[in-house]
C-alpha positions as CSV (number, residue, x, y, z in Angstrom):
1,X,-137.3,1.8,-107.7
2,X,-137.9,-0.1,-111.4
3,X,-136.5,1.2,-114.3
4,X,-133.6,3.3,-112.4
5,X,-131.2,4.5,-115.2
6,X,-127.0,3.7,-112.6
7,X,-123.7,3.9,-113.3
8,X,-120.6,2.7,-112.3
9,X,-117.8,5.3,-112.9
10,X,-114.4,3.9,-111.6
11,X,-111.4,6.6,-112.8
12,X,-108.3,4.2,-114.1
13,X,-105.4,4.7,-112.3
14,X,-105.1,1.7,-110.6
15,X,-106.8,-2.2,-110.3
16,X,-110.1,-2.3,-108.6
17,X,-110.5,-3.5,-105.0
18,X,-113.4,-5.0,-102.6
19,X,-114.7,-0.9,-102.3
20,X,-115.1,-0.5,-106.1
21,X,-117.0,-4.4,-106.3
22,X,-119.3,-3.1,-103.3
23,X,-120.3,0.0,-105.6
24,X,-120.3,-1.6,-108.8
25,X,-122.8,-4.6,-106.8
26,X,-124.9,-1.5,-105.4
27,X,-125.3,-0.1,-108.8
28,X,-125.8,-2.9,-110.7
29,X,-129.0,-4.2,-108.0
30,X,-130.3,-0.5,-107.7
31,X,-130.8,-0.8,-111.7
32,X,-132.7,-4.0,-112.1
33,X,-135.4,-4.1,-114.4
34,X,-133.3,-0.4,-115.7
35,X,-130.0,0.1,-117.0
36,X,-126.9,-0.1,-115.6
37,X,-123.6,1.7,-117.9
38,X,-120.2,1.7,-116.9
39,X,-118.1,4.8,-117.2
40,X,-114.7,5.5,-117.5
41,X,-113.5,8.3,-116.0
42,X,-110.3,8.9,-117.5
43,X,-109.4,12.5,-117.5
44,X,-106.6,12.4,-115.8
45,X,-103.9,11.8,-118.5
46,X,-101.2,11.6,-115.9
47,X,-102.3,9.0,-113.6
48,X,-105.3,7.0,-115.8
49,X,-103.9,4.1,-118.2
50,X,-105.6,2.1,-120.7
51,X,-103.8,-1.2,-119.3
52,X,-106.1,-0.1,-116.2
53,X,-109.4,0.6,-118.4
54,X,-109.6,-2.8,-119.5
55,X,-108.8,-4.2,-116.3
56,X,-111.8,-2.6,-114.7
57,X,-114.1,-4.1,-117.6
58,X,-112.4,-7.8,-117.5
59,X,-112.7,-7.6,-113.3
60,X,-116.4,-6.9,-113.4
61,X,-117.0,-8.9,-116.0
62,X,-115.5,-11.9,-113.9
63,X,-117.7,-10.7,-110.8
64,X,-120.4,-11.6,-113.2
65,X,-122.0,-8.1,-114.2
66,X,-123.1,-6.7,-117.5
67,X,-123.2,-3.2,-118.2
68,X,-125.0,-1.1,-121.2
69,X,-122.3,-0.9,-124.2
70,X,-120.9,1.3,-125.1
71,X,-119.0,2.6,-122.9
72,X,-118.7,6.2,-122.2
73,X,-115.2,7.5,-121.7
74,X,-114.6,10.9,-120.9
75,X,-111.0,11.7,-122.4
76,X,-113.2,11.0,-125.6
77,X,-115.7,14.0,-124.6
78,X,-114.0,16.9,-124.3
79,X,-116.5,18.5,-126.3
80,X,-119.3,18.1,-124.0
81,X,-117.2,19.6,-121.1
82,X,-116.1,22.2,-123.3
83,X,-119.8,23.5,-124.1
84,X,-120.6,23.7,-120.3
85,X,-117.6,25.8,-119.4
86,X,-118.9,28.1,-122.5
87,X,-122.2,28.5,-121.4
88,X,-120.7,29.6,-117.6
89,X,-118.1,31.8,-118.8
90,X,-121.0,33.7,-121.2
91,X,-122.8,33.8,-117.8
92,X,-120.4,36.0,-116.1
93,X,-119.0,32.8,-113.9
94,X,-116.0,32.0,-114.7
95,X,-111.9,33.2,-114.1
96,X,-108.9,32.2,-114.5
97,X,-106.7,31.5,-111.9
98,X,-102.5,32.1,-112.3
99,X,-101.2,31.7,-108.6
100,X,-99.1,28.9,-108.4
101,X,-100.3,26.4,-105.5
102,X,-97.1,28.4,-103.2
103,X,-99.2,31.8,-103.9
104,X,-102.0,30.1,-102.8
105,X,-101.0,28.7,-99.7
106,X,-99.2,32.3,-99.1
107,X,-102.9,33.8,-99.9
108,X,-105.3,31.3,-98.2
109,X,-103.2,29.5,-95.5
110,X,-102.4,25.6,-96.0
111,X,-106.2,24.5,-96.6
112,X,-105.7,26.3,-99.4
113,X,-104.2,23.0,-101.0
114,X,-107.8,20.9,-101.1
115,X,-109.7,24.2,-102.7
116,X,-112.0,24.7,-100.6
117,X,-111.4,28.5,-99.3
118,X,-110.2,29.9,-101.8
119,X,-112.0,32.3,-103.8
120,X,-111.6,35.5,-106.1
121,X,-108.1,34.5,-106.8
122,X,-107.7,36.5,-109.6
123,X,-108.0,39.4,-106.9
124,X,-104.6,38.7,-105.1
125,X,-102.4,39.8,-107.5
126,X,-101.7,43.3,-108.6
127,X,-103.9,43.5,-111.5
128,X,-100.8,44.7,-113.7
129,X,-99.0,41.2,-112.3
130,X,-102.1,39.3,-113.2
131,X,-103.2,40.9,-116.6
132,X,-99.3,40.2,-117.5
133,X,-99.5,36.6,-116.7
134,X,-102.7,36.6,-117.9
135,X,-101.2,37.8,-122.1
136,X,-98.3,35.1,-121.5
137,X,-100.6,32.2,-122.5
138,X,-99.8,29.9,-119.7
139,X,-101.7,27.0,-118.8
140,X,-104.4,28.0,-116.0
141,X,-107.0,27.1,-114.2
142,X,-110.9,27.7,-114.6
143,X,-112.4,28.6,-111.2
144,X,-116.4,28.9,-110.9
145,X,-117.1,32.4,-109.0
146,X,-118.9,30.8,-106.4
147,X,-121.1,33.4,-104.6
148,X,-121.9,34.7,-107.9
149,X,-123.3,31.4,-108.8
150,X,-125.0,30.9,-105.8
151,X,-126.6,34.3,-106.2
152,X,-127.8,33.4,-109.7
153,X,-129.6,30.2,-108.6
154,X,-130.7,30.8,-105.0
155,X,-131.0,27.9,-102.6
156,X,-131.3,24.6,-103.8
157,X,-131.6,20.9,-102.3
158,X,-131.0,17.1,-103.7
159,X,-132.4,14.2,-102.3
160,X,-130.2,11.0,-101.0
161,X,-132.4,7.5,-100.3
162,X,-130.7,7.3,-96.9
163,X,-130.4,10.9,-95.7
164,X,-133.3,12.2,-97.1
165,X,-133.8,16.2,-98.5
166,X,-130.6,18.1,-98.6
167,X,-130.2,21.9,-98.7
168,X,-126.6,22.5,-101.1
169,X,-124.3,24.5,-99.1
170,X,-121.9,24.9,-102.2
171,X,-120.3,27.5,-100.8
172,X,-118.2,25.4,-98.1
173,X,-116.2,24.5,-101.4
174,X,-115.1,27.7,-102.0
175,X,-114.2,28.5,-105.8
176,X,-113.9,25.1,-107.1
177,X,-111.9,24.0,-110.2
178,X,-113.9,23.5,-113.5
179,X,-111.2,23.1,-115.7
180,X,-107.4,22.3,-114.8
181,X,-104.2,23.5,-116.3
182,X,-103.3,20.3,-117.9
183,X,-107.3,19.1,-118.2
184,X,-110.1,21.1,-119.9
185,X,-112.3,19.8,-117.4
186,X,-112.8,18.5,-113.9
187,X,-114.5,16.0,-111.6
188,X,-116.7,18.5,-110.6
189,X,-117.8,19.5,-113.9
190,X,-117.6,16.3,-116.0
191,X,-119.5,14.0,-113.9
192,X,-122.2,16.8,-113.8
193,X,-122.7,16.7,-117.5
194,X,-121.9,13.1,-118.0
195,X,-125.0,11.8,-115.3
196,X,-127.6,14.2,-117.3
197,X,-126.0,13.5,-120.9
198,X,-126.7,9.5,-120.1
199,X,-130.1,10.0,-118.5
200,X,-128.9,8.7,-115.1
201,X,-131.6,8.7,-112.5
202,X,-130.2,7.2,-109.3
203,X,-126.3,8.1,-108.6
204,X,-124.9,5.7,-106.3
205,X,-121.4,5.8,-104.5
206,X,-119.5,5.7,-101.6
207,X,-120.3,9.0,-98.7
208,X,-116.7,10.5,-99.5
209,X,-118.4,12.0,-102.6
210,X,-121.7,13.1,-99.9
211,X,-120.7,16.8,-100.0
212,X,-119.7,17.1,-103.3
213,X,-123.3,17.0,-104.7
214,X,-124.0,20.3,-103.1
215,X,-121.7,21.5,-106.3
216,X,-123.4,19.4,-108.8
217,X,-126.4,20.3,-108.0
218,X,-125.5,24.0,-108.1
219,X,-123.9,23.1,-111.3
220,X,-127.2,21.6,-112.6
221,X,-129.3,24.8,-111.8
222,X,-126.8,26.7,-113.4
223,X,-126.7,24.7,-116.8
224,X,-130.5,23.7,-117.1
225,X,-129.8,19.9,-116.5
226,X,-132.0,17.4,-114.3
227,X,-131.1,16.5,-111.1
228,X,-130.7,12.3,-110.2
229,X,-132.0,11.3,-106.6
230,X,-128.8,9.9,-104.9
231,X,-127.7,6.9,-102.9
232,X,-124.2,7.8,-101.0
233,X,-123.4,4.0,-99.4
234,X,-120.6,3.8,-96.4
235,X,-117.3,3.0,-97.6
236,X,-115.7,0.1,-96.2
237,X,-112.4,-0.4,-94.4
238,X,-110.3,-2.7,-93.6
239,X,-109.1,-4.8,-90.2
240,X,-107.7,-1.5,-89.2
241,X,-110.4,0.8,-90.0
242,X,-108.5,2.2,-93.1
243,X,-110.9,2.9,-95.6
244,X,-110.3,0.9,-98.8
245,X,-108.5,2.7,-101.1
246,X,-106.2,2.7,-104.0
247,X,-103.3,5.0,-102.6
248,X,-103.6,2.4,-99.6
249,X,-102.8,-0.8,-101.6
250,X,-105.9,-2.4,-100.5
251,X,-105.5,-5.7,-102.6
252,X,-107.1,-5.3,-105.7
253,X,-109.6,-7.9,-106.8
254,X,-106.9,-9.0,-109.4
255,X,-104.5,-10.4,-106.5
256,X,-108.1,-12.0,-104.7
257,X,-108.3,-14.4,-107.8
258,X,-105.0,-14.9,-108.2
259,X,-105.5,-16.1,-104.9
260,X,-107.9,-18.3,-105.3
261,X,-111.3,-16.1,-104.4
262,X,-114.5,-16.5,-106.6
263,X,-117.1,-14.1,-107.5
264,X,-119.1,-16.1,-105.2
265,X,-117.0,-15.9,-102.4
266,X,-116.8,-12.2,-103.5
267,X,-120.2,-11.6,-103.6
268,X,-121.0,-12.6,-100.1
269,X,-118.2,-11.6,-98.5
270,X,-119.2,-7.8,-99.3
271,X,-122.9,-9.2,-98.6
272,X,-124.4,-9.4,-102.1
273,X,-125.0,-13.1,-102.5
274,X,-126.9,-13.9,-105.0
């Protein structure tokens, strides 16, 4: 559709490969006649680096796109995050969660690790154990009270290009992280605030993210903000099947020039000749 506000929002903790150039390419054509902005996603202070920040701008700039300036970078708008987490908490939605990930396992069983059963962890402990933890001032993390939320909004859809109406089913994610013990924010959250804060209309990214929007869009009734249509593309793999991936070694598009590739070459190879 003309005049489609994108974005591209690659996280820095590594060199881009063919996966992020098919997204960035989808992103880019999806906002023609629009804008297109780039986003850094950088809240991860462990694992993003700013040696890998200005890679992703010099790679995509070599693929030949041009992005909205300035950039948005999140590590620089804590605020924002900070100011939705307020306006849950006063709303009754938020707890703090003190079980190590052991507790949790010990609580939950081992799915316990990717978050998505867990819930009303501050309900585990005795409440003399967790009201003592609680006064020691230890890093913790936020936890949205998810039936509570869901009870607060009532159903809700989104709307995906390729798959058409969705009903959220927020609830398969059980309690989900809004803000980490060594981040005052998450993915969850920040991406939530960032798409409405920079007017983005069309989200587009790869179907690993597909049933996380059934928590953005619960997060978007809950905070007032506007809800983008989405694109979720298929991710692509390798020889093998393996999905491109950073924590793969897919080769990065760095190593492709070094080897002699083009953008052109590039370009169609991932089907997006010009």
């Amino acid at each position: 559709m003309p005049g489609e506000v994108t974005r591209f929002a690659p996280s820095p903790t590594g060199l881009l490969h063919l996966g992020h150039a098919y997204s960035a390419f989808d992103a880019a054509d999806a906002a023609a006649g629009g804008r297109f902005l780039l986003r850094i996603e950088d809240i991860d202070r462990t694992r993003c680096k700013p040696e890998f920040a200005a890679a992703i701008e010099q790679d995509l700039a070599w693929l030949g796109l041009d992005w909205e300036r300035p950039v948005r970078r999140q590590s620089e708008h804590l605020a924002d995050y900070q100011t939705a987490l307020s306006d849950l908490d006063a709303m009754g939605l938020l707890y703090p969660c003190v079980l190590s990930r052991k507790e949790l396992a010990a609580a939950f069983g081992p799915d316990s690790d990717d978050l998505t059963v867990v819930t009303d962890t501050d309900r585990v402990l005795d409440p003399e154990l967790y009201a003592e933890r609680l006064a020691s001032g230890q890093p913790r993390a936020l936890r949205l009270r998810m039936a509570r939320a869901i009870a607060r909004t009532g159903p809700l859809t989104w709307t995906d290009d390729r798959h058409g109406v969705r009903t959220a089913r927020p609830e398969r994610h059980g309690d989900v992280v809004l803000a980490r013990k060594e981040t005052p924010t998450s993915y969850h959250l920040s991406v939530t605030v960032d798409d409405a804060l920079q007017g983005i209309t069309l989200v587009t990214r790869g179907m690993d993210l597909f049933e996380s929007t059934d928590v953005h869009r619960l997060l978007q009734a809950l905070l007032g903000l506007p809800t983008p249509r989405y694109r979720h593309h298929d991710l692509l793999v390798d020889g093998t099947g393996t999905r491109l991936a950073k924590s793969h070694n897919s080769p990065s598009l760095r190593s492709l020039r070094d080897g002699g590739a083009t953008p052109e070459a590039i370009r169609r190879k991932l089907g997006w000749a010009a």
